[in-house]
Steps between C-alpha positions, in 0.01 A plus 500: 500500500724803370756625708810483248483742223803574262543767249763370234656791285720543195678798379288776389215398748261779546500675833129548527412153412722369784408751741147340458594159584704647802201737617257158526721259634805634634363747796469412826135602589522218766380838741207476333432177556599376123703234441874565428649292155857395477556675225844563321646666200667225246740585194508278233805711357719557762539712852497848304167598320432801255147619442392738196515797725800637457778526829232219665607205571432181711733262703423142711646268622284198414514303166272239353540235728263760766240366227487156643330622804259751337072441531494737229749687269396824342700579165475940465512668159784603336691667260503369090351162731305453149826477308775364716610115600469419840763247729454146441508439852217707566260340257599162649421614842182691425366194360668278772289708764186451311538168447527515910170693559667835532275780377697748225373855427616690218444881525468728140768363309623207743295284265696495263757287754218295573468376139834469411530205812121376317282577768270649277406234293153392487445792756273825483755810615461858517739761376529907468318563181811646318634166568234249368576463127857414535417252822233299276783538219770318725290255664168391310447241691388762773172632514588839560179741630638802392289729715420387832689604798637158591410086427512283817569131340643391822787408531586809222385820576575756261388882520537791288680839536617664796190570702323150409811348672391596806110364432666189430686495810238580696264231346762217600489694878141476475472147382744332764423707761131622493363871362545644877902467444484628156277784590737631762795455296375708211336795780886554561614501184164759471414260170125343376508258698388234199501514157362196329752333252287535225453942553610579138828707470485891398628447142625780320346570174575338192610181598813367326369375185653134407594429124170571283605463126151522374253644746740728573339822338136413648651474813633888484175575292303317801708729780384825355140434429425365856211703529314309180266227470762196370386182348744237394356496160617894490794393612507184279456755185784742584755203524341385146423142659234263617323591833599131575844565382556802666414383827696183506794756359428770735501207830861329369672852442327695806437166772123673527191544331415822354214550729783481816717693319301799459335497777835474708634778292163685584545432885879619465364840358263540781813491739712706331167818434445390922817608591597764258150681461234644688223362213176356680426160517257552190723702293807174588266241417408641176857628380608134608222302327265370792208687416393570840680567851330188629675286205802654611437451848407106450812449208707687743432296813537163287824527401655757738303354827461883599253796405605755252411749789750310765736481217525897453522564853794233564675726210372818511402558904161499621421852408534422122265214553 
């Protein structure tokens, strides 16, 4: 059962990403009829906290040993958390409190604390987009699902910028405590109240390109001729290689095939001509390469798990839609 819930922080944590984690668990709703969590506040770098707001900071009084008592321990994002070595300590007792049954959630950049203690290994995790390279660079022997909204491999659950946090929170609500708690939880926080895990991420367009010594210039060919008919074997020729050869190159330099690659590229253009443009669903599914607005539509719902109509209006407002 969860009723002890600890968010551990290190200097530069992110305001938002904490105030998640205290919005979920650290309200007494018990008015309402919801169940109240012990839920505390934990430094892993002393009593005095700064965040990367500037003039904010945060101060507790409880250090790592609180841990030890935790049913789950949510890690928030934080500042150059990507770059930065993290206290011994709190590595051992992350995976101390796994190795216990305690639940850990990492929020945006949080994962990154998560792998450095090797939690990750062997495990699917999510992560904000902007983030995903460099995670799979660090730890490959993560499987790292670079846009979903959050991976549930209990007892790691690990969720993906700022808004998915609160998904993810409300999916462990859900799970230990039924759909009727959840639901009333998220009404007050005047949220969806669920967003499957595996909802793709809004992913701003292009995606950060890895290392690509040779398919390099198809690739940027590829990005501006989205509207074309592509076969590998075009593709093959402008590279001056072997179809075969190009599309073993193009999977080792890229982690894709050329068919996902361009069609994710195609989908990413469809978002960005949604919300910038007033074009009709014909006129996007052409300039984007679909052919049709029911391609689009299908393409769309596949990998976005929404409707390029209900994805204008969530930017744009209803009236644009």
């Amino acid at each position: 059962m969860l009723q002890n819930v600890a968010a551990v922080l290190l200097n530069g944590v992110h305001p938002f990403e904490l105030g998640v984690v205290c919005e979920v668990f650290g309200i007494d709703r018990s008015d309402e009829g919801l169940p109240v969590y012990d839920f505390a506040v934990v430094s892993a770098e002393g009593p005095a906290l700064g965040t990367h707001v500037g003039g904010l900071g945060v101060t507790t009084p409880y250090g790592l040993d609180r841990l030890r008592e935790a049913d789950l321990i949510a890690v928030p994002a934080g500042e150059e958390f990507a770059r930065r070595e993290y206290p011994p300590d709190l590595l051992d007792a992350l995976r101390r409190a796994v190795d216990r049954g305690t639940r850990v959630l990492s929020v945006c950049s949080g994962v990154f604390v998560l792998g450095a203690a090797g939690l990750l290994d062997g495990r699917r995790c999510a992560v904000h987009w902007h983030h995903a390279a460099e995670l799979a660079r660090q730890y490959p022997r993560a499987v790292v699902e670079p846009d979903v909204l959050y991976v549930d491999e209990d007892p790691v659950i690990t969720s993906a910028g700022t808004a998915a946090g609160i998904d993810a929170c409300l999916h462990i609500v859900r799970k230990e405590q039924g759909p009727q708690v959840a639901n009333k939880i998220a009404r007050r926080m005047v949220v969806p109240p669920h967003r499957d895990g595996g909802q793709a991420q809004y992913i701003e367009r292009p995606l950060p390109r890895s290392r690509c010594d040779t398919v390099g210039e198809v690739l940027a060919w590829m990005e501006e001729n989205l509207d074309r008919e592509i076969t590998v074997d075009q593709l093959a020729a402008r590279a001056h290689m072997s179809p075969r050869t190009f599309a073993r190159r193009f999977q080792q330099e890229t982690g894709t095939t050329p068919y996902r690659w361009l069609l994710r590229q195609r989908v990413l253009l469809a978002q960005e001509l949604l919300e910038a443009t007033d074009e009709t669903m014909d006129t996007i599914a052409d300039r984007a390469g679909f052919g049709t607005a029911a391609a689009l539509r299908h393409q769309f719902l596949r990998a976005l798990g929404t409707t390029p109509h209900a994805y204008r209006r969530a930017f744009r407002g209803p009236r644009a839609a």
